[in-house]
C-alpha positions as CSV (number, residue, x, y, z in Angstrom):
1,X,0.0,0.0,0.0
2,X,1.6,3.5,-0.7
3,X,1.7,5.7,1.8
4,X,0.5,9.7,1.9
5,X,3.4,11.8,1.3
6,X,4.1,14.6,3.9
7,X,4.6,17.6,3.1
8,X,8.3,18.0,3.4
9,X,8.6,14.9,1.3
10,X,6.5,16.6,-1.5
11,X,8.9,19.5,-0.9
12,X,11.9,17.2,-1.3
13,X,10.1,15.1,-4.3
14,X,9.9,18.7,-6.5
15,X,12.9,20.3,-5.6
16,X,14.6,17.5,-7.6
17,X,12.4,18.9,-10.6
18,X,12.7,21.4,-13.3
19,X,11.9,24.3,-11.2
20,X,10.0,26.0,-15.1
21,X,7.8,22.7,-15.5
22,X,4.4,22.6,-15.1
23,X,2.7,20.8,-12.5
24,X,-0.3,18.6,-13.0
25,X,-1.7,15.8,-11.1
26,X,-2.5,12.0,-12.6
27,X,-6.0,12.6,-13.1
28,X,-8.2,14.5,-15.4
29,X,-5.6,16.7,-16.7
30,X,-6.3,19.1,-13.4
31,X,-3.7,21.2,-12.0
32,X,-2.3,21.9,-8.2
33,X,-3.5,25.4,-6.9
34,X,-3.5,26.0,-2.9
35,X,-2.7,24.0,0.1
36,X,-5.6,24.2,3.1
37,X,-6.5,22.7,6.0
38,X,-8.1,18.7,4.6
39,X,-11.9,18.7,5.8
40,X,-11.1,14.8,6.3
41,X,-8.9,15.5,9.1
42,X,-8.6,19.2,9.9
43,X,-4.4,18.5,11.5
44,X,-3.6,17.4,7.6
45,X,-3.1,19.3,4.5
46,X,-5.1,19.3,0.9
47,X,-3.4,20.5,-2.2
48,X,-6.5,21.8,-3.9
49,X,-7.2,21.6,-7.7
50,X,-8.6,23.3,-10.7
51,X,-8.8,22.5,-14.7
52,X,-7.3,25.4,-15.3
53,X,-5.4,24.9,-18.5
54,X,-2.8,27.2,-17.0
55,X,-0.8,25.2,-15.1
56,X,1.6,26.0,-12.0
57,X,5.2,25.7,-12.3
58,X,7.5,23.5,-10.1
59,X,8.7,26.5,-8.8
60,X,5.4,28.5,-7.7
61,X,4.2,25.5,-6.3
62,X,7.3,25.2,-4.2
63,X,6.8,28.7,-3.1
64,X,2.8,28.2,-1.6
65,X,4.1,24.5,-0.3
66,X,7.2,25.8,1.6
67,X,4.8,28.9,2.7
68,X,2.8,26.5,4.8
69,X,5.1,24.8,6.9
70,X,4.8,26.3,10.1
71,X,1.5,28.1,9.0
72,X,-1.4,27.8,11.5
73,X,-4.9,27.1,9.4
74,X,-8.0,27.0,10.7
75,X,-10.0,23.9,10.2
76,X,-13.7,23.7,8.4
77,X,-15.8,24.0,11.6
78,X,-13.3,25.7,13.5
79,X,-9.8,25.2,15.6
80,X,-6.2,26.0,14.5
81,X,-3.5,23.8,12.6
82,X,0.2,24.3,12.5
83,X,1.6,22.5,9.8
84,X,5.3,21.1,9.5
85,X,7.1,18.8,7.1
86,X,5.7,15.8,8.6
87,X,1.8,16.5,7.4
88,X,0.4,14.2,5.3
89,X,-1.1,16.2,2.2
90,X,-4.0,14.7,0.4
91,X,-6.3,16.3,-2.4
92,X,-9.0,18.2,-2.6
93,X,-10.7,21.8,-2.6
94,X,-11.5,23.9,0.4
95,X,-14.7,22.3,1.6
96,X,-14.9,19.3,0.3
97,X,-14.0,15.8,1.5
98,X,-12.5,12.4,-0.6
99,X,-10.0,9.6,0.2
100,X,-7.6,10.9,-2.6
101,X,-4.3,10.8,-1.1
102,X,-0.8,12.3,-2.6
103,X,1.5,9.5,-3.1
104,X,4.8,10.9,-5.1
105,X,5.8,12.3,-7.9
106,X,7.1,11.7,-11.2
107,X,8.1,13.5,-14.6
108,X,6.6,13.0,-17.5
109,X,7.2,14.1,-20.9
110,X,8.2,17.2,-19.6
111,X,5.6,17.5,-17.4
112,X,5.7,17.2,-13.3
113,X,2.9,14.7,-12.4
114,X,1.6,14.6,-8.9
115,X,0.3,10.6,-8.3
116,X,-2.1,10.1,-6.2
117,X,-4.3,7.1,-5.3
118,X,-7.5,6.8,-3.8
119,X,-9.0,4.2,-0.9
């Protein structure tokens, strides 16, 4: 079974990129946007997601990624999150709740996939 990455893992995982290649995830063509607080469990992270054809670089998502450790969020009903390196980050948008979980990272063609893999 893979396991959730952590944040400072996904850090680590893209800093080994192309800092000017896009970033997309394995599914649906969608791209990375924000991290939040996960509605799943409100101490974890989400990397939220868009089909915006204009994708993030590997760089500009380092920048929003590395702005969140230490960060304090506030969870979906309420109470306050620091993050660090060793928060698992899953996906999905503010507000919403799956089992889609961040599981690595690859390159592609050019092209920085985020895997994933749902329960």
């Amino acid at each position: 079974m893979d396991e959730t990455i952590t944040l400072g893992k996904l850090i680590e995982e893209l800093e080994r990129q192309y800092p000017e290649a896009p970033v997309t995830f394995d599914f649906c063509n969608l791209t990375p946007t924000t991290v939040d607080s996960w509605r799943g469990q409100y101490y974890k992270l989400a990397l939220g997601f868009t089909d915006s054809s204009a994708c993030p670089t590997v760089a500009e998502l380092l920048v929003n990624l590395r702005e969140a450790i230490g960060k304090t969020f506030t969870g979906w009903k309420g109470g306050q999150y620091v993050m660090d390196a060793d928060t698992e980050v899953w996906v999905d948008n503010p507000g919403r709740f799956s089992t889609t979980r961040i599981v690595g990272v690859e390159e592609i063609s050019g092209t920085v996939t985020i895997k994933t893999k749902g329960e």
